[in-house]
C-alpha positions in Angstrom: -53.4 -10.6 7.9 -49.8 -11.3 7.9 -48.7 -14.8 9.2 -46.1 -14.0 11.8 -42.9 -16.5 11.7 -43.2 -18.5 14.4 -40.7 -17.9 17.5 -39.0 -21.4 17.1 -38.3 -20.6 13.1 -36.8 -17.2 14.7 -34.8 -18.8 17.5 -33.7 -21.7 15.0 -32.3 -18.6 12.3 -30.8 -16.7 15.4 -28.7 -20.0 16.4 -27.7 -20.6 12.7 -26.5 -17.0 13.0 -24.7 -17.5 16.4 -23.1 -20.6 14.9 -21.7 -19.2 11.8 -20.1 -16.0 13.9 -18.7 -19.1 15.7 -17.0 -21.1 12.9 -15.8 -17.6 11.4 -13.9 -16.8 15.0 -12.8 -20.3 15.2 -11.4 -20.1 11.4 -10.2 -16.2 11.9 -7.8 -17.8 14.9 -6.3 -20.7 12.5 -5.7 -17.3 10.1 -4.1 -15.2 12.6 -1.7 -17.9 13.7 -0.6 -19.1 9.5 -0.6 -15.0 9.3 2.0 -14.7 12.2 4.1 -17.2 10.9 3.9 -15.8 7.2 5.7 -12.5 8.8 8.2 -14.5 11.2 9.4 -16.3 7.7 10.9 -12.9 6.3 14.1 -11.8 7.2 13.2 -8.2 9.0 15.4 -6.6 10.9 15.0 -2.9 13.2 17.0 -0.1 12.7 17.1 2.8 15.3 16.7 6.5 13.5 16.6 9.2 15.7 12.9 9.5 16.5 12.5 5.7 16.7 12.6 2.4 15.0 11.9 1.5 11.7 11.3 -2.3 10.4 12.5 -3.3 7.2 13.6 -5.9 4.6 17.1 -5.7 2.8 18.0 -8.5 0.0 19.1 -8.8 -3.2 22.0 -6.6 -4.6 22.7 -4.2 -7.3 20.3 -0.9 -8.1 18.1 0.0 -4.6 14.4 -0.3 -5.4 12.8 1.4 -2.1 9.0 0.0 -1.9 6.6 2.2 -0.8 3.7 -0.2 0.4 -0.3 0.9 0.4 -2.7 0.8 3.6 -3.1 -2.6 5.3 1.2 -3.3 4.5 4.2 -3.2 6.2 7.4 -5.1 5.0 6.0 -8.1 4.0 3.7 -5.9 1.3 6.4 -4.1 0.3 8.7 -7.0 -0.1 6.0 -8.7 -2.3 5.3 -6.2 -4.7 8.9 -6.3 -5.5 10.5 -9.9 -4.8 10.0 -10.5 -8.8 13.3 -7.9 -9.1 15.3 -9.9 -6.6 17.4 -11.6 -9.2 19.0 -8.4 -10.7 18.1 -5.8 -8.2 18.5 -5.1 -4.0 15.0 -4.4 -2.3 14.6 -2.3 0.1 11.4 -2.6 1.9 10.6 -0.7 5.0 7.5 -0.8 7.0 6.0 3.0 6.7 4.8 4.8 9.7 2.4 2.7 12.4 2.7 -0.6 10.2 4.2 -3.6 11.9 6.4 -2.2 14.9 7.9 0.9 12.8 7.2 3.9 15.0 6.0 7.5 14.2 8.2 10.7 13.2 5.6 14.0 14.1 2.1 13.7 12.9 3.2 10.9 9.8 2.6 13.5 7.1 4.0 12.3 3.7 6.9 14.6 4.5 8.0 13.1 7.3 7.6 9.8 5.7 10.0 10.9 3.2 12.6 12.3 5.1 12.8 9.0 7.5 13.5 7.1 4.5 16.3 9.3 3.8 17.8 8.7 7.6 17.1 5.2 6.8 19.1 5.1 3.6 21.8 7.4 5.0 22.3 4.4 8.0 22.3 2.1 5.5 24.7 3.8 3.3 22.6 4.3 0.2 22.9 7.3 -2.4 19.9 7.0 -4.8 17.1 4.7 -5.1 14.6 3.7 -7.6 11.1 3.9 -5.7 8.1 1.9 -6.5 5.2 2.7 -5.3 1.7 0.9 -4.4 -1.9 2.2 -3.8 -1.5 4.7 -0.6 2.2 4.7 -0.9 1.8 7.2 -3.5 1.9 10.7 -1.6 5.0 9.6 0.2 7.1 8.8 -3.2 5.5 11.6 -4.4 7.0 13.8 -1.7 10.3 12.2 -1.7 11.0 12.6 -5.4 9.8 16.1 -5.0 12.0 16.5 -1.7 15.2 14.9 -2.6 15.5 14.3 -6.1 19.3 14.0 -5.8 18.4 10.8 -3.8 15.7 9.6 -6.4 16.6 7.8 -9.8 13.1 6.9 -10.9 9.7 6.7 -10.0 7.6 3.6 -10.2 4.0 3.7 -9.9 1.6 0.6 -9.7 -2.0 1.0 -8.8 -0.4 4.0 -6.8 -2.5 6.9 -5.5 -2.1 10.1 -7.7 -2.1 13.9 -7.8 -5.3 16.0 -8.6 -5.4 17.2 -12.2 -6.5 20.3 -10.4 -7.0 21.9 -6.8 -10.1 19.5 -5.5 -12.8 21.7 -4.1 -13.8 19.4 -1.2 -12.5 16.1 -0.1 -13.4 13.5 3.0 -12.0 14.2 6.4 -11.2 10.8 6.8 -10.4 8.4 3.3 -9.9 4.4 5.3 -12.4 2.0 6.9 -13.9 2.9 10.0 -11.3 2.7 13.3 -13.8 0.3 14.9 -13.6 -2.4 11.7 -9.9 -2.5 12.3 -9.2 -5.6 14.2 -8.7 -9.5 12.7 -12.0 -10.4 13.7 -14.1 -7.5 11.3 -12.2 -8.0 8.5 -12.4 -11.8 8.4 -16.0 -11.7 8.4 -15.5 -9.2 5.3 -13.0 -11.2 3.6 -16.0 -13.1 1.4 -16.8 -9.2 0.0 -13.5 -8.3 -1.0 -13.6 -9.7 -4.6 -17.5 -7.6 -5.5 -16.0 -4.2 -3.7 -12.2 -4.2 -4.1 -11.8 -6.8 -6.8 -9.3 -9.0 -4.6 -9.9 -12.8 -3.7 -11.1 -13.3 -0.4 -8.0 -15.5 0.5 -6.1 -11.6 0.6 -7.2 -11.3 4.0 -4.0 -13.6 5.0 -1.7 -11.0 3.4 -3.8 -7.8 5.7 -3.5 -10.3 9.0 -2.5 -9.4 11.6 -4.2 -6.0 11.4 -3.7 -5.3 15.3 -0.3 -5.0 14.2 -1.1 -2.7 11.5 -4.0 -0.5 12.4 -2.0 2.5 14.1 -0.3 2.7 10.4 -4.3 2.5 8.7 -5.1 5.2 11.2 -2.2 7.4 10.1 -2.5 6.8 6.1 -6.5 6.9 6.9 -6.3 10.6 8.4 -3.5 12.2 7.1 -1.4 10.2 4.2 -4.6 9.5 1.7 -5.9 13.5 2.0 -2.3 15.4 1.8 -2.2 15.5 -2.0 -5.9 17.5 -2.1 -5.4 19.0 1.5 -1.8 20.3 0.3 -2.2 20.4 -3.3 -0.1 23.8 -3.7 2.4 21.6 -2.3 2.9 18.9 -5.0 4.4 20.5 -7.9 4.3 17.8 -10.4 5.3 19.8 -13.4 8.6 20.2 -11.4 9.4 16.5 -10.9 13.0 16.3 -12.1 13.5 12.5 -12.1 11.2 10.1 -14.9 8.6 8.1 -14.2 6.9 4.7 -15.1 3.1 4.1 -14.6 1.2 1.3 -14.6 -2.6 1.2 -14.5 -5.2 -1.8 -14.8 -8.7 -0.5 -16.2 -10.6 -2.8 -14.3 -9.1 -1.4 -10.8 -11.9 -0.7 -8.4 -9.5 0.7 -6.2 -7.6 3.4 -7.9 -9.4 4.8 -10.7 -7.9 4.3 -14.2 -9.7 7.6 -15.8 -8.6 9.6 -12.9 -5.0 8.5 -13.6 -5.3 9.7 -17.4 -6.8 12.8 -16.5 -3.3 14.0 -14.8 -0.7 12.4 -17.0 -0.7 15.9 -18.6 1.1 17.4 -15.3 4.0 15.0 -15.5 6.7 16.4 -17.6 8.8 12.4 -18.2 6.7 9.8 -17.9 5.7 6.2 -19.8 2.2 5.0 -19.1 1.2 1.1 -19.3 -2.1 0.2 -19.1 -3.9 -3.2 -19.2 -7.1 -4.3 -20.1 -7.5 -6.8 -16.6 -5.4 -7.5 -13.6 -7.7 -5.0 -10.8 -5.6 -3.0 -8.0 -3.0 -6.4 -7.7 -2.4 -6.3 -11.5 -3.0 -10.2 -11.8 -2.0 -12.0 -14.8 0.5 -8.9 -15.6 3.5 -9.9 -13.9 6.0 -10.8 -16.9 4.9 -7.8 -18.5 5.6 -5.6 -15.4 9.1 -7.0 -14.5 9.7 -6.8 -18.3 8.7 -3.1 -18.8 10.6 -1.7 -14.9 14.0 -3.8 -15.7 14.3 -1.8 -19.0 13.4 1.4 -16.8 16.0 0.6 -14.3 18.6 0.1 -16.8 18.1 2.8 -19.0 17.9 5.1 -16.1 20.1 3.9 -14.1 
């Protein structure tokens, strides 16, 4: 026969357990307040379009790079992917749909997306941009340069979702984490599994906080920003993109799939494609290399 464990070992392992949730909530609460003063330290400001507000960042001066942050962002991801430029170039880095206090034009679709950043640059006084994109940011540059390539001087994509290389047959309903995981709390306890699932360092999780503030944009990209590109793949004409495009791709990215991105270089008609060896979805240790390789895009398109 089996031994059983004896009820104090189990009540002893169900305390440890109770203890450690107990640190983590203690330690998620010190990380929601550095997390709230990380966002208070940039200098974002609200402007009114006409369906609602949209938050944003706006330094630097010269050629407009608009950032198109992933899931999980707002304007202080956009503003980060980008602050490397700030020497030569203006950054322009709005919080898309649901993310930190910028509201919602329609349903969110990409489309939408797109044409508030047009409003927004029209308020602003802005002609044409260069657009870099991130991860889920993808579909909307996509749609932009598609929409209003008069507006549009180059594309930039880094780890940035991508187009099908053909109509997808069947695709998720639903491509984010679970709505019920979307609070501070859940992800903090996740935070030690980021680096074996995403590839990111567990200290990320102060870049996602607070997600409270964040989660109606997740919901949004989650539903309806991550699927358009399969569900309305008729819609994205690639082969008609009329503005050129840069491309940037780490192999070891568990998040964005470097074969995927060879398989549909074919359907771009300008493009350069930069690949690197390491780095994962945040390109690590490729940072020179990057600023090096968009500055010579953004003055030789310019």
């Amino acid at each position: 026969m089996k031994e059983k464990i004896p009820y104090i070992v189990v009540l002893f392992l169900l305390f440890l357990f109770v203890l450690y949730l107990l640190i983590q909530r203690i330690r998620c609460t010190k990380a929601q307040k550095q997390s709230r003063k990380r966002l208070s330290s940039y200098r974002h400001k609200s402007l009114s379009l006409s369906y609602g507000d949209m938050t944003y960042v706006d330094e630097g001066k010269g050629e407009v790079i608009l950032s198109v942050h992933g899931i999980f962002g707002g304007f202080d991801q956009a503003f980060d992917s980008c602050k490397s430029f700030l020497d030569n170039y203006r950054i322009l880095a709005p919080s898309r749909f649901g993310y930190l206090s910028s509201d919602t034009k329609g349903r969110g679709t990409p489309k939408e997306q797109a044409e508030a950043y047009v409003e927004l640059l029209d308020k602003k006084g802005i002609k044409k941009v260069f657009l870099l994109s991130t991860s889920a940011g993808g579909s909307v540059a996509f749609r932009f340069a598609l929409d209003f390539p008069e507006r549009t001087k180059g594309l930039i994509l880094m780890s940035s979702s991508m187009p099908y290389p053909e109509k997808p047959q069947k695709f998720p309903s639903y491509a984010g984490p679970p709505p019920f995981f979307c609070n501070d709390y859940a992800f903090f306890l996740l935070s030690p599994l980021f680096q074996p699932i995403m590839g990111m360092d567990k200290s990320t999780i102060f870049t996602i906080l607070p997600i409270n503030e964040r989660k109606k944009g997740v919901a949004i990209d989650a539903s309806i920003t991550n699927l358009d590109m399969a569900r309305n793949y008729n819609e994205y004409h690639i082969e008609n993109l009329k503005v050129p495009v840069l491309i940037f791709q780490a192999k070891d990215d568990k998040l964005a799939s470097f074969e995927s991105v060879k398989k549909v270089l074919h359907r771009f008609p300008a493009y350069k494609f930069i690949s690197f060896e390491h780095g994962g979805h945040l390109m690590k240790g490729n940072e020179n290399k990057v600023k090096e390789e968009v500055t010579a895009f953004i003055e030789r398109e310019k």
